[in-house]
C-alpha positions as CSV (number, residue, x, y, z in Angstrom):
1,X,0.0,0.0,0.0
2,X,1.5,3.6,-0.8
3,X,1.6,5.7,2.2
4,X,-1.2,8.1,3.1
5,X,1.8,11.2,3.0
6,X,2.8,10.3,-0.3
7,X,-0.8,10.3,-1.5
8,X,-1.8,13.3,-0.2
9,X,0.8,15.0,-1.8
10,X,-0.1,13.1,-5.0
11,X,-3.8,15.1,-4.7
12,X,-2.3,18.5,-4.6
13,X,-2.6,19.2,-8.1
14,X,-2.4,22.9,-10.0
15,X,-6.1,23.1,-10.0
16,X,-8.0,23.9,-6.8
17,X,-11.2,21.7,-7.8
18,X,-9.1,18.6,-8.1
19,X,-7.6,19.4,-5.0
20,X,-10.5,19.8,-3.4
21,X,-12.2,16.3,-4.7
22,X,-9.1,13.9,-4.5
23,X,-8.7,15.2,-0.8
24,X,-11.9,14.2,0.4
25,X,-11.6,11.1,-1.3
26,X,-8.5,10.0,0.3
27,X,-9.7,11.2,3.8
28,X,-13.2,9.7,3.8
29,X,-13.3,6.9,1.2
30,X,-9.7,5.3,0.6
31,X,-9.0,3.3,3.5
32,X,-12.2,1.3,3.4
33,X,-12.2,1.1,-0.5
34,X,-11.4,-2.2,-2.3
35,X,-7.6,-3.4,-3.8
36,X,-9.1,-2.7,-7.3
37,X,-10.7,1.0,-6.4
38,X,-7.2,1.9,-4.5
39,X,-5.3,0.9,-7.3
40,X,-7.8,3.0,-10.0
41,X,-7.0,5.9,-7.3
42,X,-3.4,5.5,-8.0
43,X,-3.7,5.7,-11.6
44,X,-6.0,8.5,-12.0
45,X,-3.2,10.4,-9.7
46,X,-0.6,9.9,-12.7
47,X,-3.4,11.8,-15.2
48,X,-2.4,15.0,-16.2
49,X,-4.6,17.7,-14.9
50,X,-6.5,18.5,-18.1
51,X,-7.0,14.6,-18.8
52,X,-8.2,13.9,-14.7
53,X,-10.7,17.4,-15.4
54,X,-12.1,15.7,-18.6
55,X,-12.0,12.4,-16.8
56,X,-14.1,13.9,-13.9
57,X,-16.4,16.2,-16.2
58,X,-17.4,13.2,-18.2
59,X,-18.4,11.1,-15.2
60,X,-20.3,14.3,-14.0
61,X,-22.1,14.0,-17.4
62,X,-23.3,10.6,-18.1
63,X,-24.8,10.9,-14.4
64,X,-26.8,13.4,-16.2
């Protein structure tokens, strides 16, 4: 498991909204998420910013 410091410097990102919702998930959902969700975590962490916005702003939309 990667270390919960190293992670939450992974969240900080260049744009406040994605700081903002990779935070929250690593303080309230990671530790009781499944193997598979933790490692889909870790990958979306080595997006880009622009490619984790579209990313996010896509899921937003289909919800729709």
């Amino acid at each position: 498991m990667v270390e919960s410091g190293k992670l939450k410097w992974r969240c900080r990102r260049g744009v406040l909204e994605l700081d903002i919702v990779l935070e929250r998930y690593l303080t309230t959902d990671y530790l009781t998420a499944t193997d598979q969700e933790r490692a889909s975590f870790i990958d979306l962490l080595d997006l880009e910013d622009n490619e984790l916005l579209e990313v996010m702003l896509e899921k937003m939309n289909s919800k729709s």
